[in-house]
FIMAR-658249 format. One record per atom (N, C-alpha, C): x, z, y negated; atom name; residue number from 1; residue in one letter. Coordinates in Angstrom, 1 decimal, padded with zeros to 4 digits. Atoms other than C-alpha are relative to their C-alpha. Example, Ala and Ser with C-alpha at 12.3 -4.5 7.8 and 13.67 -1.06 7.14 Angstrom:
2
ATOM       c1       c3       c2   atomo   num   residuo
ATOM    000.9    000.0    001.2       N     1         A
ATOM    012.3    007.8    004.5      CA     1         A
ATOM    000.9    000.0   -001.2       C     1         A
ATOM   -000.9    000.0    001.1       N     2         S
ATOM    013.7    007.1    001.1      CA     2         S
ATOM   -000.8    000.8   -001.1       C     2         S
This chain:
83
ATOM       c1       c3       c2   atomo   num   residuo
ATOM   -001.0   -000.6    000.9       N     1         X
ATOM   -002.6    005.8   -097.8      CA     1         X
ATOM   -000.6    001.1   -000.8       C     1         X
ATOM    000.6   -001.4    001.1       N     2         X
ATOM   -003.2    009.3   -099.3      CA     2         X
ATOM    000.6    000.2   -001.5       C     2         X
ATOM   -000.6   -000.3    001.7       N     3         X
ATOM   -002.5    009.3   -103.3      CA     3         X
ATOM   -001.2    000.8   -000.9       C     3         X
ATOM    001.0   -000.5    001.4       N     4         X
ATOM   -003.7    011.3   -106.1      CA     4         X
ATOM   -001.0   -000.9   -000.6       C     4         X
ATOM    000.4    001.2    000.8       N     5         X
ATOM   -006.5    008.9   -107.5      CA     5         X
ATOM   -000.6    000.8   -001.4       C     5         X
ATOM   -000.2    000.0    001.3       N     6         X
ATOM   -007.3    008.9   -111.1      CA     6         X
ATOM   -000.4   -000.9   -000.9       C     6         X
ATOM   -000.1    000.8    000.8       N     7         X
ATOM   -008.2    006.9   -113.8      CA     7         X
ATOM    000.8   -000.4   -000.6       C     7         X
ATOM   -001.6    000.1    000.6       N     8         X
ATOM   -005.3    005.2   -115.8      CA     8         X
ATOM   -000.2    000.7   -001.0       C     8         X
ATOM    000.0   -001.2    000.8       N     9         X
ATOM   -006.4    007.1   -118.9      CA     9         X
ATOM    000.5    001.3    000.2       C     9         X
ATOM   -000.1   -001.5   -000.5       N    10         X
ATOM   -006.1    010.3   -116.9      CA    10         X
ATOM    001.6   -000.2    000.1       C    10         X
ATOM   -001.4    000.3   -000.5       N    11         X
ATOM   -002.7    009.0   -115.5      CA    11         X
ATOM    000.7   -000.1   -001.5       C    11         X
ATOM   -001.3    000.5    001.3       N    12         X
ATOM   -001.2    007.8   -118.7      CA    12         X
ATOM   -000.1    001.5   -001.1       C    12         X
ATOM    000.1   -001.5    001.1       N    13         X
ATOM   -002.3    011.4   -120.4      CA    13         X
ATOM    000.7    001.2    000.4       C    13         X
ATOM   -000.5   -001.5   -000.5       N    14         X
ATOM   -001.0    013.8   -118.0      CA    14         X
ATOM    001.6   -000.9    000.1       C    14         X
ATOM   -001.5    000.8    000.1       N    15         X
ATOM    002.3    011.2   -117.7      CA    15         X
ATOM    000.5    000.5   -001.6       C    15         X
ATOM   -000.8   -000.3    001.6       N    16         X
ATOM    002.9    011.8   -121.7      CA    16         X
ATOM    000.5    001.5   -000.2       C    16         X
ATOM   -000.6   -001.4    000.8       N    17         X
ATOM    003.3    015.3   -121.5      CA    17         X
ATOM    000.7    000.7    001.4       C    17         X
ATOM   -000.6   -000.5   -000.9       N    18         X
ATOM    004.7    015.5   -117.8      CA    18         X
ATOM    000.6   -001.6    000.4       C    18         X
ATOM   -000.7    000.7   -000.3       N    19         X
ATOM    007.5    013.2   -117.7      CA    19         X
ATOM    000.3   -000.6    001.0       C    19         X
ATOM   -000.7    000.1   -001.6       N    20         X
ATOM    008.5    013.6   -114.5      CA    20         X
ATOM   -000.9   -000.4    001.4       C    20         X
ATOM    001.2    000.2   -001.1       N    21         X
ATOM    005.0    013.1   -112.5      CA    21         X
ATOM    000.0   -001.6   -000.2       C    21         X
ATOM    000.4    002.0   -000.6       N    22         X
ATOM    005.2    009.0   -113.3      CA    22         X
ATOM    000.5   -000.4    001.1       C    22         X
ATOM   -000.2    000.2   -000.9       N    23         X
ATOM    006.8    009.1   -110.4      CA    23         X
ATOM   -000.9   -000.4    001.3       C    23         X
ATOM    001.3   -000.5   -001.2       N    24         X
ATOM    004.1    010.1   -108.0      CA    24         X
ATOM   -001.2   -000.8   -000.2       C    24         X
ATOM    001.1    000.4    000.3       N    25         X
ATOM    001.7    007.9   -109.6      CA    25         X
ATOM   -000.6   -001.0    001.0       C    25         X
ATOM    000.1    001.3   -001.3       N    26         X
ATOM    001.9    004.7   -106.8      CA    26         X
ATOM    000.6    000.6    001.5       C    26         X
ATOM   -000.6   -000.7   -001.2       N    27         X
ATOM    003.4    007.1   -104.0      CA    27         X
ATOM   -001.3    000.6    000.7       C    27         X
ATOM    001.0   -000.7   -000.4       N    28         X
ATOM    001.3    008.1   -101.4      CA    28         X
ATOM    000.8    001.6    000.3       C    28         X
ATOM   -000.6   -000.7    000.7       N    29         X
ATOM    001.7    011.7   -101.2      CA    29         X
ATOM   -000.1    001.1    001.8       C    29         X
ATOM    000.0   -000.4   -001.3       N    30         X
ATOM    002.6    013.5   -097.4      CA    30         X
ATOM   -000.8    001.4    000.2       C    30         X
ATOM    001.0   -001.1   -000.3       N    31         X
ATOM    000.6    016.5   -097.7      CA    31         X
ATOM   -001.3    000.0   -000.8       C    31         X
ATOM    000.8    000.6    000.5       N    32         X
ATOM   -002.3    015.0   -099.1      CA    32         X
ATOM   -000.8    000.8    000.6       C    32         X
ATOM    000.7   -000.8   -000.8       N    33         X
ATOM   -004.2    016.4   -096.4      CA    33         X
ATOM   -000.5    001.1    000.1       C    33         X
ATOM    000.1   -001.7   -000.1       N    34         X
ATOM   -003.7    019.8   -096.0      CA    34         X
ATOM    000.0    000.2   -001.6       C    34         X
ATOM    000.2   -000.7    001.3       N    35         X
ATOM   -003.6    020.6   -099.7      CA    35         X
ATOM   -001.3   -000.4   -000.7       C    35         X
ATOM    001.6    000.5    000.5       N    36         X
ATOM   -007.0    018.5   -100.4      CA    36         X
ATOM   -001.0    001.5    000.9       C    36         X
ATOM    000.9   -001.0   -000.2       N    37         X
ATOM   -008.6    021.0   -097.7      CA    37         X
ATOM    000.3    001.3   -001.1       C    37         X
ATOM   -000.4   -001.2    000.8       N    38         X
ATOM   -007.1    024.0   -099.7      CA    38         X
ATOM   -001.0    000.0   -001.0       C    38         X
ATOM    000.2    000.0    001.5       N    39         X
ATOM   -007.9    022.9   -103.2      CA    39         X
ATOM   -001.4   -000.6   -000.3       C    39         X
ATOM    000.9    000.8    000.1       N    40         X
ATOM   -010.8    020.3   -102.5      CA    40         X
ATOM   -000.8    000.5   -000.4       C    40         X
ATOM    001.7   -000.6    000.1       N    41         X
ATOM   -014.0    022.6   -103.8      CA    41         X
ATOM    000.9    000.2   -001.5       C    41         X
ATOM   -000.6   -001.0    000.9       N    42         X
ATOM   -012.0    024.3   -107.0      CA    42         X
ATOM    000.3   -001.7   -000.7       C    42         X
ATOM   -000.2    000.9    000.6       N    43         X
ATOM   -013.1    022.5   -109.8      CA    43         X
ATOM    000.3    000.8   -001.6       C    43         X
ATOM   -000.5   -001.2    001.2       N    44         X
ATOM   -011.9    024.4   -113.7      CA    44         X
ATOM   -001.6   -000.5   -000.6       C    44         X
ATOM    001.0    000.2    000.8       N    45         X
ATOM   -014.9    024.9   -115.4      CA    45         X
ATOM   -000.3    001.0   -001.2       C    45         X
ATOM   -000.2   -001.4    001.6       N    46         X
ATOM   -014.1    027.8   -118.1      CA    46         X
ATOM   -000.4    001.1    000.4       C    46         X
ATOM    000.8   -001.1   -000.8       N    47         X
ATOM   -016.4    030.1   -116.2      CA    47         X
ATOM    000.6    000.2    001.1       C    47         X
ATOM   -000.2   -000.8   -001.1       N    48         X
ATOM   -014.9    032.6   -114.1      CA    48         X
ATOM    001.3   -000.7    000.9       C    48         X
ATOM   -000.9    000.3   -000.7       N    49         X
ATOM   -011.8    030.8   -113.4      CA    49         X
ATOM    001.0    001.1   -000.1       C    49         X
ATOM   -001.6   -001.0   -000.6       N    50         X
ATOM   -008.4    032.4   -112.1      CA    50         X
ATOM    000.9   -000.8   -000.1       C    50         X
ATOM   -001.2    000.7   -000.6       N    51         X
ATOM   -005.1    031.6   -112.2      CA    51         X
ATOM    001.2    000.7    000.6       C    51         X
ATOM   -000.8   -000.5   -001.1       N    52         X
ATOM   -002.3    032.4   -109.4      CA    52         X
ATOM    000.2    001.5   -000.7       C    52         X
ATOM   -001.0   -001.8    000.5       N    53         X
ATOM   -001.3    035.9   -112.0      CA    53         X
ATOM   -001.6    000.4    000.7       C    53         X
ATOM    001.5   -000.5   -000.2       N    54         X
ATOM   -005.4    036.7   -111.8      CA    54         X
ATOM    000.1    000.5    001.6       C    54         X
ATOM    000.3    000.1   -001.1       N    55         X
ATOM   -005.4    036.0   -108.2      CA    55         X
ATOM    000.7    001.2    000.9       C    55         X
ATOM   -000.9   -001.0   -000.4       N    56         X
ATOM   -001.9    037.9   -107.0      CA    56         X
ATOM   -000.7    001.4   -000.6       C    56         X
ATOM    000.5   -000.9    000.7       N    57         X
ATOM   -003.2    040.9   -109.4      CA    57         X
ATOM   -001.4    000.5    000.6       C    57         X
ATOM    001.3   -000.4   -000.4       N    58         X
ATOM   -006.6    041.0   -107.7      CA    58         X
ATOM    000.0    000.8    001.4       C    58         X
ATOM   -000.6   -000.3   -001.5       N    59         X
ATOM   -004.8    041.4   -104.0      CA    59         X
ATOM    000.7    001.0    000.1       C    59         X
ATOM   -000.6   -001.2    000.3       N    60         X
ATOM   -002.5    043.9   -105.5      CA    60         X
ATOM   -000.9    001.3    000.1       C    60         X
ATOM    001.1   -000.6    000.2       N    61         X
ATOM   -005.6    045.6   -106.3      CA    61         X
ATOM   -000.5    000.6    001.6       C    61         X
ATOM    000.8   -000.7   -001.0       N    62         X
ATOM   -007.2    046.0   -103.1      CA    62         X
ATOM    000.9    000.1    001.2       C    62         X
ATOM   -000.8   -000.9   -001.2       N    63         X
ATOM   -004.1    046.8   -101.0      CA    63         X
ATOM    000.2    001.2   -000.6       C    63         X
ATOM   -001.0   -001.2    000.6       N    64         X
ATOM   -003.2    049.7   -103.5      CA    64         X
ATOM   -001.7    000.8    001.0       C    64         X
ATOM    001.3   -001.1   -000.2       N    65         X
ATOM   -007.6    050.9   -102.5      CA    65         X
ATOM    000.1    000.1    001.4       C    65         X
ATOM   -000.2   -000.4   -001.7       N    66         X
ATOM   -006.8    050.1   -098.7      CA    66         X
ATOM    001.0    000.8    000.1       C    66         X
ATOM   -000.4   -001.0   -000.2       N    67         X
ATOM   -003.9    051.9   -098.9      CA    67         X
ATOM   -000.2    001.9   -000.2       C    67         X
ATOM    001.2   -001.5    000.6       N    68         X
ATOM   -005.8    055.0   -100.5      CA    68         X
ATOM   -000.5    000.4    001.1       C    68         X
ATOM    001.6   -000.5   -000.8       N    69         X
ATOM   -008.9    054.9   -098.5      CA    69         X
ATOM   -000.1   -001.3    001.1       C    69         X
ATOM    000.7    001.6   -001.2       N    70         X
ATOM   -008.1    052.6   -095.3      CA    70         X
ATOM   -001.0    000.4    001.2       C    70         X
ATOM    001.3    000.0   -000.7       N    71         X
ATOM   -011.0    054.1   -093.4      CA    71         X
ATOM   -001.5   -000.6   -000.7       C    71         X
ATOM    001.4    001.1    000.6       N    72         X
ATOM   -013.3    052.8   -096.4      CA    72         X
ATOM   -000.4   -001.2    000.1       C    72         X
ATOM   -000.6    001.0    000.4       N    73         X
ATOM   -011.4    049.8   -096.6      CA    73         X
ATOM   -000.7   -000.8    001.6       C    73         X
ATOM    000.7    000.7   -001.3       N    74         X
ATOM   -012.3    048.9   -092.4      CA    74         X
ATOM   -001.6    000.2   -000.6       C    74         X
ATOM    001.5   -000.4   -000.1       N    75         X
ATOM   -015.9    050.2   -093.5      CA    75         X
ATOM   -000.5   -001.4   -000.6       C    75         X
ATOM    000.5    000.9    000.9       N    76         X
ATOM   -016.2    047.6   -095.9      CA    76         X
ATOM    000.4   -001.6    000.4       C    76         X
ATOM    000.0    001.0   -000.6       N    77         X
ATOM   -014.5    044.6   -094.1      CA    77         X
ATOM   -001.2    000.1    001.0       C    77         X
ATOM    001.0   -000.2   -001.2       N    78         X
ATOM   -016.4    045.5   -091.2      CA    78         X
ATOM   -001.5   -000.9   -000.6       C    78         X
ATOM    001.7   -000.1    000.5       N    79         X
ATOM   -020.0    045.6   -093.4      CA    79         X
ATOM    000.4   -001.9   -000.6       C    79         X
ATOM   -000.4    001.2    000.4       N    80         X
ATOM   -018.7    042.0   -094.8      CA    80         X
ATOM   -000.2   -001.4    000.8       C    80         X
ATOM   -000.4    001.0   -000.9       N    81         X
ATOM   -017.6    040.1   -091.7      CA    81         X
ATOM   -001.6    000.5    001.2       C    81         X
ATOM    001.4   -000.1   -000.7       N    82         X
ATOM   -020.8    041.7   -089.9      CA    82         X
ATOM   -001.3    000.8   -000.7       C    82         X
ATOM    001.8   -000.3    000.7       N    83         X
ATOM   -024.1    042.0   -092.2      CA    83         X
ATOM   -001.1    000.9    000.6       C    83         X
């Protein structure tokens, strides 16, 4: 069974200010799987985190320089994906 695990501390803290997640707490949880690979390394540590605005905002970013300069843009994938 794939569930969120937790300590009950943790559980009974993020339950006080999120109502709605006591639910989930004894449920196993069907994409357990696939979103542990995703998320599984990504731990917050104050340093140099992102969040989804940062991330969108970063991608915005380097379509507007591929659209500019998309002969740089392969130069630099390229030099990336082959060292």
């Amino acid at each position: 069974m794939q569930i969120v695990a937790a300590k009950d501390a943790m559980w009974n803290s993020y339950i006080s200010s999120h109502k709605e997640a006591g639910q989930f707490r004894h449920c196993s949880f069907p994409y357990y799987d696939q979103l542990s690979s995703i998320y599984a390394k990504d731990r917050a540590t104050r340093k140099d985190t992102q969040t989804a605005i940062d991330i969108v905002e970063e991608i915005d970013i380097e379509d507007v320089v591929t659209a500019k300069y998309p002969k740089e843009a392969m130069t630099m994938d390229a030099n990336l994906m082959f060292p």
